[in-house]
PAZAPA-4460 file (N, C-alpha, C; in steps of 0.05 Angstrom, whole numbers, plus 32768, in hexadecimal, padded with zeros to 4 digits):
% residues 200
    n_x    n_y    n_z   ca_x   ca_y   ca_z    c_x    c_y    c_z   seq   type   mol
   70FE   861C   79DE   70E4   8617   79D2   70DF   862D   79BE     1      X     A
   70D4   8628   79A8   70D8   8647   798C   70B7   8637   798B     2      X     A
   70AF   864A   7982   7091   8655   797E   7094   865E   7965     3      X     A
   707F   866A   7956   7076   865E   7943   7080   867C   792C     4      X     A
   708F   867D   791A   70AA   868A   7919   7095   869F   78F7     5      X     A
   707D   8691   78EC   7077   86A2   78DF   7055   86AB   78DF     6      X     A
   7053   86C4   78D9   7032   86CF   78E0   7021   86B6   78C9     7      X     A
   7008   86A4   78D8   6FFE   8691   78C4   6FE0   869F   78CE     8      X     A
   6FCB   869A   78B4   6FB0   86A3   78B8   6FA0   868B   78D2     9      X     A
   6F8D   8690   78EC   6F86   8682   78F1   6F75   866B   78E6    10      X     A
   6F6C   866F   78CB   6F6B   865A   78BB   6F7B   863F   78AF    11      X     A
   6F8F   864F   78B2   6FA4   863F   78A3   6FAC   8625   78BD    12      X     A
   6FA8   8622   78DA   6FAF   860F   78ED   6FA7   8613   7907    13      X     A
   6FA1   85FC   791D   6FA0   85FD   7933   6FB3   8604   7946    14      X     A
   6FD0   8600   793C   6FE6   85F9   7953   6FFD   8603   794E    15      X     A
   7005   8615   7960   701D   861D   7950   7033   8609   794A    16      X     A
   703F   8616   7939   705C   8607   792D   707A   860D   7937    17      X     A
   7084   8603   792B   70A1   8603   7940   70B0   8624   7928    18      X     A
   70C4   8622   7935   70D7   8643   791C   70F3   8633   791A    19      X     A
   70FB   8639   790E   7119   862C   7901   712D   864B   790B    20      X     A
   7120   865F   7913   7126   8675   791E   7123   8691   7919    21      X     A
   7132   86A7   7916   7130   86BF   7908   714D   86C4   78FA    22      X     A
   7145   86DA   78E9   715B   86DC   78D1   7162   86FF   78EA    23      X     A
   717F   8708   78EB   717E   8721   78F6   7197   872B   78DE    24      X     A
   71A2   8741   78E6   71BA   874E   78DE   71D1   8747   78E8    25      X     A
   71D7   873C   7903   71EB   873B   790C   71F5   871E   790D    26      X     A
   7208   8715   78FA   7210   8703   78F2   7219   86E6   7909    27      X     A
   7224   86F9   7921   7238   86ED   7935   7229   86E3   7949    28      X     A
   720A   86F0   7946   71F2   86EB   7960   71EB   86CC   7959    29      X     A
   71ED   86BB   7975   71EC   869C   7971   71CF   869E   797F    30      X     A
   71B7   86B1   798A   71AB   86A9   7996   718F   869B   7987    31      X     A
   7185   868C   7995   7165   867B   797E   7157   8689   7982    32      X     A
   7142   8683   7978   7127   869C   797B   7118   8687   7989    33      X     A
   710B   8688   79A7   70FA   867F   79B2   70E0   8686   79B1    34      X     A
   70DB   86A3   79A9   70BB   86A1   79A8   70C4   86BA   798B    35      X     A
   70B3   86BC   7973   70BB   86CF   7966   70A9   86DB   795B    36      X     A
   7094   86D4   794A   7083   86E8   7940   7064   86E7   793F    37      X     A
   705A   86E8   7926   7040   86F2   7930   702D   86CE   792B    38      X     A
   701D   86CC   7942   7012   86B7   7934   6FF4   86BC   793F    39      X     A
   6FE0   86A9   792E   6FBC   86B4   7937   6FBA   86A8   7954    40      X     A
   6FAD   86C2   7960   6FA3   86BE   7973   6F92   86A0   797A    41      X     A
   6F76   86A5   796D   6F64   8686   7966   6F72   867B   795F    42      X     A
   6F80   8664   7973   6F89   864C   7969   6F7A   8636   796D    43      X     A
   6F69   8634   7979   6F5D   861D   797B   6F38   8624   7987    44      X     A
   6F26   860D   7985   6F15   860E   7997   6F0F   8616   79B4    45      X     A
   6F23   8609   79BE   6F22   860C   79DC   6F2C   862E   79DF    46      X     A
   6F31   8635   79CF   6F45   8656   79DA   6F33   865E   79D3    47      X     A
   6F29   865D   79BA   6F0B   866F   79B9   6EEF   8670   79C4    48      X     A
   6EED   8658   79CB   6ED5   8657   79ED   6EE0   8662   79FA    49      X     A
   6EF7   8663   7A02   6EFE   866D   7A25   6EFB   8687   7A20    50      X     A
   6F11   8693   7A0A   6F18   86B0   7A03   6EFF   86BC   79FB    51      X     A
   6EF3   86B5   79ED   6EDE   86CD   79E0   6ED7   86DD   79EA    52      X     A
   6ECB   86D4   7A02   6EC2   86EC   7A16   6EDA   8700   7A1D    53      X     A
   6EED   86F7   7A24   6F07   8703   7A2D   6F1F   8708   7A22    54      X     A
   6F17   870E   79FF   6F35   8711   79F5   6F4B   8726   79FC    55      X     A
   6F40   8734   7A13   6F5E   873F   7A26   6F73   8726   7A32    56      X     A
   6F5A   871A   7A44   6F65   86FD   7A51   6F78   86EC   7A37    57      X     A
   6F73   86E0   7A2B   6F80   86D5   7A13   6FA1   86E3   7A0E    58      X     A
   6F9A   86F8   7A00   6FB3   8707   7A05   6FC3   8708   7A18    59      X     A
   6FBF   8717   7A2E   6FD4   870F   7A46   6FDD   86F4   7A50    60      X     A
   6FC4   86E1   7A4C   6FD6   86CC   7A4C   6FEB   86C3   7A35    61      X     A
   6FE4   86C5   7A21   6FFE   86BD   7A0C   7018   86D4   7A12    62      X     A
   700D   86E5   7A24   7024   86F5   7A20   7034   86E8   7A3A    63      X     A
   7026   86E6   7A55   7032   86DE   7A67   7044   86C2   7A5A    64      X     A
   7038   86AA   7A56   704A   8697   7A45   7063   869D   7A36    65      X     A
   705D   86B5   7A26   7073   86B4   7A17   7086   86C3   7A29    66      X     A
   707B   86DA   7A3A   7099   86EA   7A3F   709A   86CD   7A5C    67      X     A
   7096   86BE   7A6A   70A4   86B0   7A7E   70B4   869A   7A66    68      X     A
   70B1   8690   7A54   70BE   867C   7A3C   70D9   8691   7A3E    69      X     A
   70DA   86B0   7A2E   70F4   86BB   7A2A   7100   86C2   7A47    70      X     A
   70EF   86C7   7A62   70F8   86D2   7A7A   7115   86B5   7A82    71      X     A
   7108   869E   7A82   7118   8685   7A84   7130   8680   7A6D    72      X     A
   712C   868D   7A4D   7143   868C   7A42   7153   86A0   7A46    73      X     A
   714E   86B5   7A4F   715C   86CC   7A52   7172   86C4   7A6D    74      X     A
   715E   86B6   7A86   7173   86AF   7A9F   7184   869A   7A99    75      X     A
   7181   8688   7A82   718E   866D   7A7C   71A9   867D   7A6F    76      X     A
   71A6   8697   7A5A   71B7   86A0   7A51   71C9   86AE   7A5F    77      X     A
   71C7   86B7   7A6E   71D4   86D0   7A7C   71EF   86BF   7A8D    78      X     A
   7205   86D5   7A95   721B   86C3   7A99   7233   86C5   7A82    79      X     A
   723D   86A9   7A83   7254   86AC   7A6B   7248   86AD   7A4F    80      X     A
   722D   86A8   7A4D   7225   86B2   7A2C   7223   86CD   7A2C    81      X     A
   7222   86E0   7A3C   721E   86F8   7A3B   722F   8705   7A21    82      X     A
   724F   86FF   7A27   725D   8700   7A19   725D   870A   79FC    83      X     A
   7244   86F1   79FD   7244   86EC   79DA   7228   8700   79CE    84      X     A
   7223   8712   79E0   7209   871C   79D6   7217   873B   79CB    85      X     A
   7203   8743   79B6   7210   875A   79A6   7207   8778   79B0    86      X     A
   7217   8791   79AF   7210   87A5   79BD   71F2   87AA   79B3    87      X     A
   71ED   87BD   79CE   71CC   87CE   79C5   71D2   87DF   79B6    88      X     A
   71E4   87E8   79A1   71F0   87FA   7994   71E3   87F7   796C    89      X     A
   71CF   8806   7968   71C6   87FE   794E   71C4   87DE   794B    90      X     A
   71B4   87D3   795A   71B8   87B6   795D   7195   87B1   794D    91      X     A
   7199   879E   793F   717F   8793   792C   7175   8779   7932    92      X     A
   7159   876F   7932   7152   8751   792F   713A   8758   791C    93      X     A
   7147   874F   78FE   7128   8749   78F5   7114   8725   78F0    94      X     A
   7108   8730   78E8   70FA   8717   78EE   70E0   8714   78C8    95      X     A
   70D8   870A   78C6   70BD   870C   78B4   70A9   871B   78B3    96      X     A
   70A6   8728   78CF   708B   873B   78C9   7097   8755   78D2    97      X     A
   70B8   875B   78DB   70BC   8773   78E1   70D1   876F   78ED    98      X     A
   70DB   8780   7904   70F8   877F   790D   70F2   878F   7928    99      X     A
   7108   878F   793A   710B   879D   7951   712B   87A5   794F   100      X     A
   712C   87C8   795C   7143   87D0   7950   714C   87D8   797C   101      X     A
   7165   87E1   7975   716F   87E7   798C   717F   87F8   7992   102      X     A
   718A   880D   79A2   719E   881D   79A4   71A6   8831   79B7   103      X     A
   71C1   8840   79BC   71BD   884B   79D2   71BA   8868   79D1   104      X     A
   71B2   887A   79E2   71AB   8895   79E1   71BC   88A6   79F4   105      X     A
   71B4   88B3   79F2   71C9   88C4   7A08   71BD   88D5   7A1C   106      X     A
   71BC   88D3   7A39   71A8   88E5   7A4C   71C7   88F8   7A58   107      X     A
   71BC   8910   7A58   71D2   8923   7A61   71F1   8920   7A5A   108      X     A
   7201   891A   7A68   721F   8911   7A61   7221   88F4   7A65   109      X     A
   720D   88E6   7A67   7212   88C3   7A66   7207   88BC   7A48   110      X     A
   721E   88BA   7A3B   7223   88AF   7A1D   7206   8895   7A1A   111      X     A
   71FF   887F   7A28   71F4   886C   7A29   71E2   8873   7A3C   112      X     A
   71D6   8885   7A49   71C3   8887   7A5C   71A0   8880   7A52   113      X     A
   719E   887C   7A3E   7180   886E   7A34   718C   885D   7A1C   114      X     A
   7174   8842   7A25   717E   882B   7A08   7161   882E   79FB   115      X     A
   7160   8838   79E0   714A   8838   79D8   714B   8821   79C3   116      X     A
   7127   8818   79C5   711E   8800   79BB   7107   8800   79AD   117      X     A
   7109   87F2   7997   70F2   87F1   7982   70E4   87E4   797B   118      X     A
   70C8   87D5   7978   70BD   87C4   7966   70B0   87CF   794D   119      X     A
   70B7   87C8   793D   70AD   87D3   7923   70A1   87B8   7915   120      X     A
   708D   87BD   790F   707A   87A3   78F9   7072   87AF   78E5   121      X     A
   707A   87A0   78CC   7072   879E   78B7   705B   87B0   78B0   122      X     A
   704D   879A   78AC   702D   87A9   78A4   701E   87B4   78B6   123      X     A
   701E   87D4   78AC   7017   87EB   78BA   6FF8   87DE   78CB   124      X     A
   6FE8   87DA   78B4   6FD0   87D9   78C2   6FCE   87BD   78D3   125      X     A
   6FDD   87BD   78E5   6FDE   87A6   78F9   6FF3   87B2   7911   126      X     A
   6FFC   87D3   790D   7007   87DF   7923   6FF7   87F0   7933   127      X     A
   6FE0   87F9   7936   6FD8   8802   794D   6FCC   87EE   795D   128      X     A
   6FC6   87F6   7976   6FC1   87E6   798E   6FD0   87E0   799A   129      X     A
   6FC3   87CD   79BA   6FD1   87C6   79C4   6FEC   87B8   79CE   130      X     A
   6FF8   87C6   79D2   7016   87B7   79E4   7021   87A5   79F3   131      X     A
   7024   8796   79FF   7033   8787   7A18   704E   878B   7A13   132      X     A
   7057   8792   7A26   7077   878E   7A25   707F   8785   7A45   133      X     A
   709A   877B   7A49   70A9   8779   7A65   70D3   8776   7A52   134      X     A
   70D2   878F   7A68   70F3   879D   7A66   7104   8786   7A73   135      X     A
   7118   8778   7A6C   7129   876C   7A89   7144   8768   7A83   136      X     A
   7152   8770   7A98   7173   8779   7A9F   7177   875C   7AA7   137      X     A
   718F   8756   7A96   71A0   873B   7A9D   7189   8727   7AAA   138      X     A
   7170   872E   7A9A   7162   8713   7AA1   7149   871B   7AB6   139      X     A
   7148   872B   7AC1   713B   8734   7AD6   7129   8750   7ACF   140      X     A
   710A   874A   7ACE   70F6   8756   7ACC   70F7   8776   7AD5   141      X     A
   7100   8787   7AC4   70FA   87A4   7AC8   70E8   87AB   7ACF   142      X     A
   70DE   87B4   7ABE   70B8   87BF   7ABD   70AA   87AA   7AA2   143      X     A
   708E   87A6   7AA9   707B   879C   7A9E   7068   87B2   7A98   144      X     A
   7063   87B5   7A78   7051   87C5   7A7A   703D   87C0   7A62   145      X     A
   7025   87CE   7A64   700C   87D4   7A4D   700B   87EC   7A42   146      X     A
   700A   87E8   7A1F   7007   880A   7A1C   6FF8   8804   7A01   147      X     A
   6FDF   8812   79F1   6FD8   881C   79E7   6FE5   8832   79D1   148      X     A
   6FE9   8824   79B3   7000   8839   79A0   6FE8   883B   7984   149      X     A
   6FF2   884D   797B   6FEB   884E   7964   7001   8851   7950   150      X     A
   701B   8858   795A   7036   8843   7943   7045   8835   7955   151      X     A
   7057   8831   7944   7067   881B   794E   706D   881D   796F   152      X     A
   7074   880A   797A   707F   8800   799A   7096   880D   7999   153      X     A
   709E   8825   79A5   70BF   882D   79A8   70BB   8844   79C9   154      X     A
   70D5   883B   79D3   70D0   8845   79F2   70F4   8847   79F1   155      X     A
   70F9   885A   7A01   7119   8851   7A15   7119   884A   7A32   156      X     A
   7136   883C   7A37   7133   8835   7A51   714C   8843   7A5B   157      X     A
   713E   8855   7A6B   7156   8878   7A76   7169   8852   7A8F   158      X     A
   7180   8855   7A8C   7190   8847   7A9F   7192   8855   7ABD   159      X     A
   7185   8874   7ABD   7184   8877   7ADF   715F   8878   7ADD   160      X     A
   7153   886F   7AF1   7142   8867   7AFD   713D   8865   7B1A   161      X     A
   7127   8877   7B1E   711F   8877   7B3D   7140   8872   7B55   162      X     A
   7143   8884   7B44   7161   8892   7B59   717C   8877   7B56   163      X     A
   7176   886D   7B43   7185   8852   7B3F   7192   8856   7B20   164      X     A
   71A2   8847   7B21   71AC   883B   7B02   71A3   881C   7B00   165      X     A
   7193   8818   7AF3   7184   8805   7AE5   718F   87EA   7AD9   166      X     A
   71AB   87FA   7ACB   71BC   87E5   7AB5   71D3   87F3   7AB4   167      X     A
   71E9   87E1   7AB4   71FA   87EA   7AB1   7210   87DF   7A93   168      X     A
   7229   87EE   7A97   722E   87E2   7A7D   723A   87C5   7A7C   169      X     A
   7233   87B9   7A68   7239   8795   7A63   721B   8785   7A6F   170      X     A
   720F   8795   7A77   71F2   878C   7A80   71E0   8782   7A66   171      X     A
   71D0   876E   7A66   71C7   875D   7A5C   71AB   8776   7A54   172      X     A
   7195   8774   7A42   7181   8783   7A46   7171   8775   7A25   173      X     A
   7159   876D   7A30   7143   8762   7A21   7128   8770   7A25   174      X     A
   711A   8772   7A07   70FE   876C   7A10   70ED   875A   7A00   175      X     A
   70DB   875C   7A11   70C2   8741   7A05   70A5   875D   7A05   176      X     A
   709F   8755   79EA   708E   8765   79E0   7071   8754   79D2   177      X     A
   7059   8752   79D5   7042   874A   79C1   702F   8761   79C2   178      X     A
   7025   875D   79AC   7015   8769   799B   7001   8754   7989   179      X     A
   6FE6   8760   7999   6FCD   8750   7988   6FC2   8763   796F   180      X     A
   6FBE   8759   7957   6FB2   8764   7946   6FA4   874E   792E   181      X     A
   6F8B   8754   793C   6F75   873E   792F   6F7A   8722   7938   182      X     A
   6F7F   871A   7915   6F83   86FB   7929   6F9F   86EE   792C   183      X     A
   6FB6   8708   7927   6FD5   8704   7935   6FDC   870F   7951   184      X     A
   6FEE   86FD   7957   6FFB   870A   7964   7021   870B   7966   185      X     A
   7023   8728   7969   7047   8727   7961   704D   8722   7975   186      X     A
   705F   8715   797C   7075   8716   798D   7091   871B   7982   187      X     A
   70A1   872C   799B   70BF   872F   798A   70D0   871A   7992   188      X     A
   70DF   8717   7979   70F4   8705   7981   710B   8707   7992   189      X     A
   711C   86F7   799E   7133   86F8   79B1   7141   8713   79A8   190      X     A
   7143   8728   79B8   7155   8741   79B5   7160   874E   79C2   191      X     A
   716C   8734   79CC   718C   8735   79EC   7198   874A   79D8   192      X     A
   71A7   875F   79E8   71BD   876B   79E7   71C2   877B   79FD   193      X     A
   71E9   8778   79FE   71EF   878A   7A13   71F1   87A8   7A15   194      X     A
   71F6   87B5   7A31   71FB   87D2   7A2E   7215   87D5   7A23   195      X     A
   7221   87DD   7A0E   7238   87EA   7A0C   724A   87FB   7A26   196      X     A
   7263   8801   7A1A   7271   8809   7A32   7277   8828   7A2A   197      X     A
   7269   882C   7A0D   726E   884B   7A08   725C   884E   79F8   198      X     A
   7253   886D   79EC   7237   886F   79DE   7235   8863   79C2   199      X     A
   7229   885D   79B1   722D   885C   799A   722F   8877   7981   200      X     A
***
């Protein structure tokens, strides 16, 4: 299911539209873009009776929707498509209103011990505020979280955790990210990639 693939004014329609996909860097990546960028919040009548009072409520729900839409493509993918997904290593998806970048870091002597991750949008004045994001390994819900930015969305994910390793290498690792600003909202596009088996 692709959602509605470019930022349109809530003037401009009720309903979102379908995406033909995203454009990225990496030539060999077969994956579609199921939910991708920014579209107006006010889409209709009915969202704006319910929501007005509650445009927190509004938000979390489009966000819950979209990350359970990618949570279900991410488990449909995982397996022998794994294969085909490209390292977290300087790995790019852009899209029309911005890009999300990816890569690995290094914690002590583990070459790959943090995968750091980016959302970067376009036009500045539509990057502060609020966040949603949810982290997930080969398909499976890391952390869910809320944060409050004034630039861009960028975090790492350290691979030891609460006395654990988290991910390992050939492990699958996505996130689902929105961002409300006015009457858009971003969402990032599909940005499967695996852990590498050495640092970059």
């Amino acid at each position: 299911m692709n959602l509605l693939h470019t930022a349109v004014p809530a003037d401009r329609g009720s309903r979102l539209g379908r995406s033909t996909g995203f454009g990225e860097d990496h030539a060999h990546h077969r994956e579609k873009a199921y939910a991708t960028a920014a579209f107006p919040t006010d889409r209709g009548g009915d969202v704006i009776r319910s929501g007005a009072s509650r445009p927190g409520f509004v938000r979390t729900l489009l966000f819950a929707v979209v990350s359970m839409i990618l949570t279900v493509a991410s488990v449909q993918g995982a397996g022998a498509a794994q294969a085909d997904y490209q390292p977290c290593t300087n790995y790019r998806v852009t899209t029309n209103w911005g890009r999300v970048e990816v890569d690995t870091r290094p914690a002590g002597t583990d070459y790959i011990g943090n995968i750091a991750w980016a959302m970067f949008i376009n036009d500045i004045a539509h990057v502060p505020g609020r966040y949603d994001y949810q982290i997930l390994i080969n398909g499976t819900p890391l952390r869910t979280e809320t944060i409050h930015k004034d630039d861009n969305l960028h975090f790492t994910i350290p691979r030891y955790q609460g006395g654990r390793y988290v991910y390992e290498s050939g492990d699958e690792i996505q996130v689902i990210a929105s961002h409300a600003a006015g009457k858009y909202l971003y969402v990032t596009p599909i940005n499967r990639c695996t852990v590498p088996y050495s640092g970059g």
